[in-house]
C-alpha positions in Angstrom: 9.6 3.4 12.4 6.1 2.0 13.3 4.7 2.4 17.0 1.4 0.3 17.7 0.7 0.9 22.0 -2.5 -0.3 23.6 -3.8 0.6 27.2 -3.3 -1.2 30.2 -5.8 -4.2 30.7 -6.0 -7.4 33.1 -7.1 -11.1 32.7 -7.9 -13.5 29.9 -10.0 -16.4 29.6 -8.7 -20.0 29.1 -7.9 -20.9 25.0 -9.5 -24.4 23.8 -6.8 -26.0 22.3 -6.7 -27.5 18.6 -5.9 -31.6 18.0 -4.6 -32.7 14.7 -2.2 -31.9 12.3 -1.3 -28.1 12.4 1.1 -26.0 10.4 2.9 -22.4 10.8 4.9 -20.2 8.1 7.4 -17.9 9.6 7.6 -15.9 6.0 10.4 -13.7 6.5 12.6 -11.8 4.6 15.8 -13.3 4.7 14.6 -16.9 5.3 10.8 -18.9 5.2 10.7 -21.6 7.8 7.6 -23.8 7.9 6.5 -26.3 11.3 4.5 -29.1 11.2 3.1 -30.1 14.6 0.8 -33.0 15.7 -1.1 -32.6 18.9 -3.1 -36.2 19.4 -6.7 -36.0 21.6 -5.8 -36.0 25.2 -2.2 -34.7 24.8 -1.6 -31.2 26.0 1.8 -31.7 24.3 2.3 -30.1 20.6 5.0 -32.4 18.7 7.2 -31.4 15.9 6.7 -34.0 13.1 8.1 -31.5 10.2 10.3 -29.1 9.7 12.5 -26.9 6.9 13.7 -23.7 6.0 14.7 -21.8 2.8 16.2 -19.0 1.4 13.3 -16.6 0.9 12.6 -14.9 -2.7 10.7 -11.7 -3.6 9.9 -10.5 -0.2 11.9 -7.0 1.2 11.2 -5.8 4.8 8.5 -8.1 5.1 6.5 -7.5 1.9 5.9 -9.4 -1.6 8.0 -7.5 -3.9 8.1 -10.1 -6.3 5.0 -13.2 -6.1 6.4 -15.5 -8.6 9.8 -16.1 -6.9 8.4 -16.2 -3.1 5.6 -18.5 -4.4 9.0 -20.5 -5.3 10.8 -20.2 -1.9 7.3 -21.1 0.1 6.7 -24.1 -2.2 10.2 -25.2 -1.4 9.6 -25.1 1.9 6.5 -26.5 2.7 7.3 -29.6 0.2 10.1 -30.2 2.7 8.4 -30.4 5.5 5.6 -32.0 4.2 7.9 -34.6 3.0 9.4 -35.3 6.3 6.1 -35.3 8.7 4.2 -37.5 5.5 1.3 -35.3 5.2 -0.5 -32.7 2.9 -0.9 -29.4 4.1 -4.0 -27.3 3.1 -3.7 -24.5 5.5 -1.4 -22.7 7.8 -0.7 -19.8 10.4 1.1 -17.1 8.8 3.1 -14.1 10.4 2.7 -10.7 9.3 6.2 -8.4 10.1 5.7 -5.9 6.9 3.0 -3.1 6.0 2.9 -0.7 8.5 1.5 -2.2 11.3 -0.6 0.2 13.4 -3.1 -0.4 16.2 -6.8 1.1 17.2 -8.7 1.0 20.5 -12.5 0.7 20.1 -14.6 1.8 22.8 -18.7 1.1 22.5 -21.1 1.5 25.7 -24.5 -0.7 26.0 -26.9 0.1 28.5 -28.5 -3.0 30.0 -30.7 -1.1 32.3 -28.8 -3.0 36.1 -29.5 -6.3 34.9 -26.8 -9.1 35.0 -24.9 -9.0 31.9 -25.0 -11.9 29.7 -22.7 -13.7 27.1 -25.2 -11.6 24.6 -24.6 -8.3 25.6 -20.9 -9.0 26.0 -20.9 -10.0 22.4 -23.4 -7.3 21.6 -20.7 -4.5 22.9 -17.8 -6.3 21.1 -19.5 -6.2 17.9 -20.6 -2.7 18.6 -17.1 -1.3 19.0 -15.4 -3.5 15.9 -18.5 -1.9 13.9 -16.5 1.6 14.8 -13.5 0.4 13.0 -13.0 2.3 9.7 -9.6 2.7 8.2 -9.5 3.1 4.1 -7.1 1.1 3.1 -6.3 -1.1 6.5 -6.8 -3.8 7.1 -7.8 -5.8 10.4 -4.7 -8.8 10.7 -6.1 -9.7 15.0 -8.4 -8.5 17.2 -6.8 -8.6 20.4 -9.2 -10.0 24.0 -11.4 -7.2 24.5 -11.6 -5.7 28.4 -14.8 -4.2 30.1 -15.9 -1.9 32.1 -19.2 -2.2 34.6 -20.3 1.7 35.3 -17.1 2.8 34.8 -15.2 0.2 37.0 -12.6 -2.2 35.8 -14.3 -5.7 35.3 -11.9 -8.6 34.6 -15.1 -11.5 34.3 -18.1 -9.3 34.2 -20.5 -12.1 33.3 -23.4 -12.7 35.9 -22.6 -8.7 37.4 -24.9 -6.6 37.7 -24.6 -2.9 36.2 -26.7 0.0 34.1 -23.9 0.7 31.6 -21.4 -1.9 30.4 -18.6 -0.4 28.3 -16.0 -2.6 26.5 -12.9 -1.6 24.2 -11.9 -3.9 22.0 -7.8 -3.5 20.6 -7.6 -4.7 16.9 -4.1 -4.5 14.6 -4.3 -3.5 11.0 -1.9 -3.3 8.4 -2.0 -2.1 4.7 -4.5 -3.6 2.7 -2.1 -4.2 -0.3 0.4 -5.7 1.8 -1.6 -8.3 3.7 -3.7 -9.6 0.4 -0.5 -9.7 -1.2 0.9 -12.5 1.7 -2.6 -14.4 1.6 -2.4 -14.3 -2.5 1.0 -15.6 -2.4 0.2 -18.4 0.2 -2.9 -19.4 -2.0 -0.8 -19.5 -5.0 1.5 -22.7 -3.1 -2.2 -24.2 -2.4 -2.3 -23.1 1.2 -5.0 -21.5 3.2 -4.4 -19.0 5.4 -5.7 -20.4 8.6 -4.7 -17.4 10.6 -2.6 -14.5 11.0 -0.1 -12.5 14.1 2.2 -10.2 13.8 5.5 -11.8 14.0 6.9 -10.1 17.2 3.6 -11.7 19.0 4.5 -15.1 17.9 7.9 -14.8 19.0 7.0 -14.1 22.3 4.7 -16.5 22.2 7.3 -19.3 22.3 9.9 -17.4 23.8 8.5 -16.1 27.2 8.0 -17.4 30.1 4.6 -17.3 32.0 6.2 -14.9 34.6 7.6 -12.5 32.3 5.0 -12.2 30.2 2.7 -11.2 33.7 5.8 -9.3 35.4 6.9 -7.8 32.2 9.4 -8.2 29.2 10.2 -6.3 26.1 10.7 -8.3 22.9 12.9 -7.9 20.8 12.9 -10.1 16.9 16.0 -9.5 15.3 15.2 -10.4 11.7 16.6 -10.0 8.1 15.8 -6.6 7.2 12.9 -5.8 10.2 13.5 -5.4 13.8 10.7 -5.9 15.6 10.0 -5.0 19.1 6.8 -5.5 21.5 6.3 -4.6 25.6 4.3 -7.4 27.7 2.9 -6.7 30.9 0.1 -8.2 33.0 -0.1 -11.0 30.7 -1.1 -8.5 27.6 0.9 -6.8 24.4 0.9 -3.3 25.5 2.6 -1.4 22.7 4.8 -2.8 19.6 7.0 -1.4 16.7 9.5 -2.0 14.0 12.5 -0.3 12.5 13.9 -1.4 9.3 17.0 -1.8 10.0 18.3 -5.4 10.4 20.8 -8.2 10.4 21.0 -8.0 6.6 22.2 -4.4 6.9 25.2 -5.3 9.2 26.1 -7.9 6.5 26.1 -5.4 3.8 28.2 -3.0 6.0 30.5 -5.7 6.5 30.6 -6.7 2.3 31.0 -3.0 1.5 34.0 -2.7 4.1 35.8 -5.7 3.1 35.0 -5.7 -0.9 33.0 -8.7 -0.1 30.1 -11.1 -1.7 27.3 -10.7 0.7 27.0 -14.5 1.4 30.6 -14.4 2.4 30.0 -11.2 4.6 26.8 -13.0 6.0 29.3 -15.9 6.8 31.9 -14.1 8.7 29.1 -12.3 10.5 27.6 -15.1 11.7 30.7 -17.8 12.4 33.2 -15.1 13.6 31.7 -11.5 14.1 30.9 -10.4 18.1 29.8 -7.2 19.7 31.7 -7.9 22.7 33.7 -5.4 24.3 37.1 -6.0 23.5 36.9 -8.0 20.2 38.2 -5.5 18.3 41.6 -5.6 19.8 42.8 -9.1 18.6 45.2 -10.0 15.6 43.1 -13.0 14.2 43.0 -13.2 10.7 40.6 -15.0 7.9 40.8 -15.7 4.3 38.0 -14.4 2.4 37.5 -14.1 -1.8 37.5 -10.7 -3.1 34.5 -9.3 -4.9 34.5 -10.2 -8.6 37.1 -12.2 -9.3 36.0 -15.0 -9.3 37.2 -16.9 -6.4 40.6 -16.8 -7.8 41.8 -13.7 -5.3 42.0 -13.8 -1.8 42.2 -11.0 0.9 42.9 -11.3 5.1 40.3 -10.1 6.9 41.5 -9.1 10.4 38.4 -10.3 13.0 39.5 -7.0 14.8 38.3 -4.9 12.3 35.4 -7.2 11.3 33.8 -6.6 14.7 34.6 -2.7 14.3 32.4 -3.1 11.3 29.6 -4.7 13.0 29.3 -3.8 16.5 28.5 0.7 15.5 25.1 -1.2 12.9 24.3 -3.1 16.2 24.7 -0.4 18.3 22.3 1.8 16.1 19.6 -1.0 15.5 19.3 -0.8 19.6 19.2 2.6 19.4 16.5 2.6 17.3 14.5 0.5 19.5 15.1 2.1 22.5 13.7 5.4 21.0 10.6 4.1 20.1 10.3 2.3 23.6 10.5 5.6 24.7 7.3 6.3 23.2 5.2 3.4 24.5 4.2 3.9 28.4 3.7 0.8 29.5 7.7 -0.2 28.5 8.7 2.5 31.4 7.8 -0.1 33.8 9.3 -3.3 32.2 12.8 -3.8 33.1 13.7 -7.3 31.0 14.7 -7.6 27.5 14.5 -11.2 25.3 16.3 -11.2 22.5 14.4 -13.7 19.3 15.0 -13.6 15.6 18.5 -14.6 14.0 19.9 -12.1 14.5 19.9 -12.3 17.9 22.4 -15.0 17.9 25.2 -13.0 17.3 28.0 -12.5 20.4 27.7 -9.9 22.5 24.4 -8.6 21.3 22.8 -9.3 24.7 25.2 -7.9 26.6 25.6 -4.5 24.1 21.4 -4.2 24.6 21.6 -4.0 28.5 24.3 -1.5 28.4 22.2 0.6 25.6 18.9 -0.2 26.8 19.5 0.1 30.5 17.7 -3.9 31.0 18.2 -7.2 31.5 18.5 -9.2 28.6 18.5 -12.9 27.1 18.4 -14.7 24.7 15.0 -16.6 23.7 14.9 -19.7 22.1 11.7 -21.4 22.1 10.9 -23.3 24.9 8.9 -26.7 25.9 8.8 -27.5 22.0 8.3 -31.8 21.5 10.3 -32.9 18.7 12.0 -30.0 17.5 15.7 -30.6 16.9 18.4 -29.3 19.3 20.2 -27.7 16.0 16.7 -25.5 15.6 16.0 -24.7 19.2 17.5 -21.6 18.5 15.7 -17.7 18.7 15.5 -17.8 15.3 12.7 -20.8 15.2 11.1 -18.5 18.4 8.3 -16.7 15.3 7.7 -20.4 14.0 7.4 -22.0 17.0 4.9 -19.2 18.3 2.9 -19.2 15.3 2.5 -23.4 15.8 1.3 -22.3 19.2 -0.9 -19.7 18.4 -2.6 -21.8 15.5 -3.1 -24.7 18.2 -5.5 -22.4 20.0 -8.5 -21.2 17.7 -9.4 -17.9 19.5 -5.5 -16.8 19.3 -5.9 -17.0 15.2 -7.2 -13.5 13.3 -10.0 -12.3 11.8 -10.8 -14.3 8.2 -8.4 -14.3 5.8 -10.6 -12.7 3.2 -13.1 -10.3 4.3 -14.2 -9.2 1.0 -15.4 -13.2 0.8 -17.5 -12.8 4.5 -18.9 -9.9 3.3 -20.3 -11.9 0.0 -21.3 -15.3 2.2 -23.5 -13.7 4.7 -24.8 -10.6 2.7 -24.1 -8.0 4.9 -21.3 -5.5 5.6 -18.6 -5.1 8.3 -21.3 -5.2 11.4 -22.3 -8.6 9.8 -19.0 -10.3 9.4 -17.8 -8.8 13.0 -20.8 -11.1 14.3 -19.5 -14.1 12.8 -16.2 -13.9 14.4 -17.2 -13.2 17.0 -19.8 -16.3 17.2 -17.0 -18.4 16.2 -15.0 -17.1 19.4 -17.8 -18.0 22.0 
């Protein structure tokens, strides 16, 4: 389990938003979904013009195992989409749900001698606190809004203020080294750029919440293949995330070992018949199902009763697992709402089996106010794609470079140098 929490902080400034052709690759384990989305000059609106999905290859809990054959599913994917919106894509947004995530608050003070403070000294503090960063091995993937401090009091704008001592912490995720380069080689490999990196359970929410419950509070929960991510919003702000691995693929597995199934057919049943709803595993229902290496030629009856006694203890223990690591993030003791994103949060029952174990609300969160995307995919598992397409829209909501080692060489300096950039890019 992986538990990332991040203080309390208030406020954000406006984003600028992006026009053109933009693109996002949810690259998941189970399935890689790519978005195309045109937003035209003087059109708030972001429109779907391409869209497709594939079976994903050579990734396990959300990290290359094998390059060749997800070069092969991400090729496959993009080519459809492309195809459809009748454009070439050179770059896209990519999610990040595998290597460790982890999270680090940097803290710098600047005296500016009670002077107003200025767009330089804010960026002067930034820089000062990324410079404090040093993880072997890590690797920065976003650096979250930073939040300041005028002698020692909570300042949500503190330009123009006057004070002696500004103090800002600045809230950057990392993952492993390996793992990250690894996605960006892959990506580079099918002739994309990564234009941008979040961590998946951010994007979700992106799409998924609502203004109000992202200020009044929600826990997020992405339900994926073989990684369950989670993530506590309060006060408009990511407060703490984590991620088990344990996942919809497990309950499928469960279900082929019980049953002497092929996992696609197991994946089948799960997803057209099973439920976690109280009761379902009382009925006499039968299906038809092949048996396990013969060839399609034997046939077994699979009583939906028992089906849903497979699934609903996995279910049961993937909530668990979520709810323990909640326990460990302060800021989810205030948050009493749950949205369920990812596909596996389309199974029956599952919201009503996470309120009873997580003592919330919950729902289910498809993405919402997307133009153009079909009914079919308005779904919580499109909620990571459609976030990412949102997040790439808005410049300062993208991460730090792709390749770092590659800053490093361009301006001639070290980590100081390339933390200057950024941030110049962000003002």
């Amino acid at each position: 389990m992986t538990i990332v929490s991040f203080p309390a902080h208030h406020g954000h400034p406006p984003r600028r938003q992006r026009t053109g052709v933009i693109a996002a690759l949810d690259v998941g384990s189970g399935t890689i979904r790519c978005l195309i989305g045109e937003r035209t000059a003087g059109d708030d609106r972001l429109r779907i013009i391409g869209h497709a999905e594939q079976a994903a290859g050579g990734i396990s809990r959300g990290v290359i195992g094998d390059p060749q054959a997800a070069e092969a599913a991400i090729r496959l994917a993009v080519d459809a989409a492309e195809h459809m919106a009748g454009v070439s894509l050179r770059e896209v947004m990519l999610n990040v749900s595998g290597g460790r995530p982890a999270a680090a608050a940097l803290t710098a003070r600047l005296d500016i001698g009670g002077g107003p403070v200025s767009v330089g000294h804010l960026r002067a503090a930034r820089a000062r606190a990324l410079a404090g960063w040093n993880a072997p091995g890590r690797e920065i993937v976003q650096v979250m809004d930073a939040h300041h401090a005028l002698d020692g009091v909570v300042a949500a704008a503190p330009e123009g203020l006057h004070a002696q001592v500004l103090e800002t912490t600045v809230h950057v995720v990392h993952v492993a080294r390996g793992a990250l380069r690894n996605l960006d080689m892959v990506a580079r490999r099918a002739l994309l750029e990564p234009a941008g990196r979040a961590l998946a359970v951010e994007a979700a929410a992106t799409a998924a919440l609502e203004p109000d419950e992202q200020e009044l509070g929600a826990i997020v929960i992405d339900l994926g293949a073989e990684v369950t991510s989670w993530g506590v919003w309060l006060h408009g702000r990511l407060h703490g995330a984590g991620a088990v691995a344990v996942a919809g693929r497990h309950i499928s597995r469960d279900v082929a070992q019980a049953f002497s199934l092929p996992l696609a057919v197991a994946e089948r049943l799960k997803v057209l018949h099973g439920s976690v709803l109280p009761g379902d595993e009382l009925g006499m229902e039968t299906l038809s199902a092949p048996l396990l290496g013969e060839g399609g030629q034997g046939e077994q009856q699979v009583p939906v009763a028992m089906l849903n006694a497979v699934i609903r203890p996995r279910a049961e223990e993937i909530l668990e697992l979520v709810r323990d690591g909640l326990q460990e993030c302060p800021a989810a003791q205030a948050v009493r709402r749950v949205v369920l994103t990812g596909g596996g949060a389309q199974l029956v029952g599952l919201r009503e089996l996470a309120e009873r174990v997580l003592q919330r609300m919950a729902r289910s969160g498809p993405p919402r106010q997307v133009h153009g995307l079909p009914c079919q995919l308005a779904t919580p598992a499109y909620a990571t794609a459609c976030g990412l397409l949102f997040m790439a829209a808005a410049p300062e909501a993208t991460s730090a470079p792709a390749d770092p080692a590659a800053d490093e060489r361009a301006s001639g300096g070290g980590y100081l140098s390339r933390m200057w950039r950024w941030l110049g890019e962000g003002f």
